[in-house]
N, C-alpha and C positions, 0 to 999 in steps of 0.2 A: 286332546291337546290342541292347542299353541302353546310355545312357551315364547314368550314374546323378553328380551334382553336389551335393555337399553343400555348403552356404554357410554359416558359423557365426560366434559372436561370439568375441572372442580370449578373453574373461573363461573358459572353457569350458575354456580346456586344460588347468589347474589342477585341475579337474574330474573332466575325459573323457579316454582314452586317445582321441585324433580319427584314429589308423594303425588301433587296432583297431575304432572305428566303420566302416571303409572295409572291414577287411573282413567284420564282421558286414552289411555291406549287397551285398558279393559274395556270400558265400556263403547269405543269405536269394537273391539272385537268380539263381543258380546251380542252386537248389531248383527253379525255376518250369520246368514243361515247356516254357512258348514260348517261354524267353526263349535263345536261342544261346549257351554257354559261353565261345568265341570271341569274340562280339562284347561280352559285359561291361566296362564302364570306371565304372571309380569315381572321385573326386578328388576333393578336400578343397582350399576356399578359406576363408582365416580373413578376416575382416571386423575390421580396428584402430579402425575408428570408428565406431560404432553409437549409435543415442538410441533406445532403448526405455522405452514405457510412461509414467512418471513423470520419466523422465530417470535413474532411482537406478544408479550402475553394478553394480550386483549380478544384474540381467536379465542374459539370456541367450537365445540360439535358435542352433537349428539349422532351415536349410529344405532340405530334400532335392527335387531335382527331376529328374527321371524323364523323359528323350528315347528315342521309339524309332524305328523304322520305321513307316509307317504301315501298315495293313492286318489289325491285331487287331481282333479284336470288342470293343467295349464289355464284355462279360462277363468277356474276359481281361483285358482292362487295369484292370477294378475290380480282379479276382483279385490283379493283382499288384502293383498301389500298396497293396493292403489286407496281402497280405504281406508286402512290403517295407518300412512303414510300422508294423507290430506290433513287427520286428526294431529298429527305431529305438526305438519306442517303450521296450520289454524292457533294450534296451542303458540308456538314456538314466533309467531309471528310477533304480537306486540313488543319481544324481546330483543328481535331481529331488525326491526324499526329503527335500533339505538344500537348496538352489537352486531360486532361481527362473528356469525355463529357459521357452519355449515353444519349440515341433516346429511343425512345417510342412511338407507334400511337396504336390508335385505332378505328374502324368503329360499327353506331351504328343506327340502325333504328330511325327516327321521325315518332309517330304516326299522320298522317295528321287530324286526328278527333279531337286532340287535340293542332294542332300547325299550327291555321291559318295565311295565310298569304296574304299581299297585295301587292302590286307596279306596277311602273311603268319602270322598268329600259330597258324591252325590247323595248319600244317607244323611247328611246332613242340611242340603241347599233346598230352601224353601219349600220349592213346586217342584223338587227331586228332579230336574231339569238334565 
């Protein structure tokens, strides 16, 4: 796993291409050597009612939040919320130029005693990765 969850305001899509935010944040996590190819999940939820800031509708956010397995060191998990977090950043930027948007992520253990899991996806990804 990661499952990586984007949460955003609807004002954004007008914006943001939010299909190709999901996969600039697969394939930023796809880079990471700890993170499993196979286990990557990305999704996009749009938020229709939001009150940011002043109240003005012209705000905007995205919050990316970041579930894995437990059992990484502190040193990987900064590693990799810092570069999955640059990716958003990068992405998010030409829209932020002209908009007012705020970014948010966050990383966060899965206890695996309590969050079993099944499939098949690696019998089917190319180099069985």
């Amino acid at each position: 796993m990661p499952h990586f969850h984007i949460d955003y305001s609807a004002n954004l899509e007008t914006v943001l291409d939010i299909a190709q935010l999901c996969e600039v944040i697969r394939a930023a996590a796809a880079e990471i050597e700890t993170v499993p190819m196979a286990g990557i999940r990305v999704r996009a939820m749009r938020a229709d009612h939001v009150a940011i800031a002043d109240g003005a509708a012209k705000h905007g956010y995205i919050d990316l939040s970041v579930r894995l397995r437990a059992g990484r060191t502190e040193a990987v998990k900064q590693d990799a919320i810092k570069r999955v977090f640059a990716a958003l950043k990068d992405f998010a930027a030409p829209a932020m130029a002209t908009h007012s948007i705020a970014l948010s992520a966050e990383i966060r253990d899965i206890d695996a005693d309590l969050s079993p899991k099944f499939g098949n996806i690696r019998d089917h990804l190319e180099d069985n990765a």
